[in-house]
C-alpha positions in Angstrom: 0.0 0.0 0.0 1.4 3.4 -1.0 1.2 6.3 1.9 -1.5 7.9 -0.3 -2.8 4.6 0.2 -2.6 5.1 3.9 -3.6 8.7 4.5 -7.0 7.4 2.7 -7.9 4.1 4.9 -6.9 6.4 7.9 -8.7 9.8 6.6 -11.8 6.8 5.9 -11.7 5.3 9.7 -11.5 8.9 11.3 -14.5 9.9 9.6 -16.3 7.3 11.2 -15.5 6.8 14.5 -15.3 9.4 17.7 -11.7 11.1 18.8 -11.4 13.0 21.7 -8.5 15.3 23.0 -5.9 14.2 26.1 -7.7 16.7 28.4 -11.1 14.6 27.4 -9.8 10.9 27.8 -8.6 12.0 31.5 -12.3 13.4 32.2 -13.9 10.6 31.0 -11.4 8.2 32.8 -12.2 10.6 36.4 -15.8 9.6 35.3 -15.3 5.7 34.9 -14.1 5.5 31.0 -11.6 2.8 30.7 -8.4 3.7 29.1 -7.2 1.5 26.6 -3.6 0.9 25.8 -2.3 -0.7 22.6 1.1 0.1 22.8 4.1 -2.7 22.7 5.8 -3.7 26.2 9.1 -1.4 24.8 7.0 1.6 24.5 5.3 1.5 27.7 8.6 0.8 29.2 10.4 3.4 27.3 7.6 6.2 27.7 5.8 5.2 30.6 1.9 4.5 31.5 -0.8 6.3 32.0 -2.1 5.5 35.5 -5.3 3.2 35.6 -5.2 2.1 31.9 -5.4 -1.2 30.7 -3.6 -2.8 28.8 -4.6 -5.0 25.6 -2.6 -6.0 23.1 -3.7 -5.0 19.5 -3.5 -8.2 17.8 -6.2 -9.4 20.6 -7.9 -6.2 21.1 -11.5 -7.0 19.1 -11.6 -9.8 21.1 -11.1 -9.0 24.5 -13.3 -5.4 23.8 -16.1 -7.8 21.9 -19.1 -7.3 24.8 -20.8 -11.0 23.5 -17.3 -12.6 22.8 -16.2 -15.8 25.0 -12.6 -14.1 25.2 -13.3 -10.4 26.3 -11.5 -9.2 29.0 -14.4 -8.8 32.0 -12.4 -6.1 33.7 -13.9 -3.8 31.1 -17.4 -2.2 32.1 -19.1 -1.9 28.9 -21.6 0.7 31.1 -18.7 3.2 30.3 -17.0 5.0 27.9 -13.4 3.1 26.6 -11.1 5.6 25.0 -8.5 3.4 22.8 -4.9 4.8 22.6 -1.5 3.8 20.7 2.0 5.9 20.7 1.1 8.3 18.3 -2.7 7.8 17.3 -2.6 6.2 14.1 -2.8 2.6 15.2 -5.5 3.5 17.6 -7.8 5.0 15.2 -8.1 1.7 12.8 -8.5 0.1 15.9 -11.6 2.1 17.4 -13.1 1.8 13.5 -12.7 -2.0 14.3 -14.6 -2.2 17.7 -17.5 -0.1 16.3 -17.4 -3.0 13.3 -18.1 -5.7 16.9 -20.5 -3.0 18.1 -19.3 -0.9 20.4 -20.5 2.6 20.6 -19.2 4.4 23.2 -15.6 3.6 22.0 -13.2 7.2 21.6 -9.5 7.0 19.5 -6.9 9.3 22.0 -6.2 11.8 19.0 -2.6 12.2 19.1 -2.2 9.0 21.4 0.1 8.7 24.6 2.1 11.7 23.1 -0.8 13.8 23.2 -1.3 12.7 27.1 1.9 13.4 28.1 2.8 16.9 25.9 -0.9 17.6 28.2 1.0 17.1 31.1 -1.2 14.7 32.1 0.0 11.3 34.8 2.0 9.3 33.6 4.0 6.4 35.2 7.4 5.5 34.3 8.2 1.9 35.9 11.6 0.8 37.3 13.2 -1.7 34.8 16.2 -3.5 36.5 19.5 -3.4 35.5 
């Protein structure tokens, strides 16, 4: 796939599905949302965590998100708001255009990702790796 390519399915999947800003993922977390985080183990090593999120690989993430699916993760309360995030927010948004395809509705893309969170000044953990 070229990058035009690219900018198209992305430019397609944000048309569709809800993004929010860093300031309104951590309102909607105060509020019960569940934070979502896609990110490789390196990343969130690297860059920290945000406090509270959980995390869900995105190679398993329609399934463990699916409300009727055998394998979803019960620790999500589909009651609330989830609010999806990646690195950057470009993985994130195919995947939030995926979990309204399972139907979930009250499911937000992180515009601008962890970044965004953090250039927000919002939490963020950083854990001790040993040496």
């Amino acid at each position: 796939m070229t990058a035009a390519g690219i900018d198209a399915v992305l430019a397609s999947a944000r048309a569709r599905i809800s993004s929010i800003d860093a300031e309104e993922a951590a309102r909607l977390q105060a509020a019960g949302a569940t934070l979502v985080d896609t990110r490789p183990t390196a990343q969130r090593a690297e860059f920290g965590e945000i406090p509270g999120a959980v995390v869900i690989e995105r190679n398993v993430l329609e399934w463990r998100l699916d409300p009727h699916g055998s394998h979803r993760n019960t620790e999500i309360d589909h009651g609330h708001p989830i609010v999806v995030f990646c690195q950057e927010g470009y993985s994130s948004v195919l995947a939030v255009a995926s979990l309204g395809d399972v139907g979930l509705d009250d499911v937000h893309d992180l515009t601008g990702g962890f970044v965004a969170w953090a250039d927000a000044g919002l939490p963020v953990e950083k854990k001790d790796t040993p040496t």
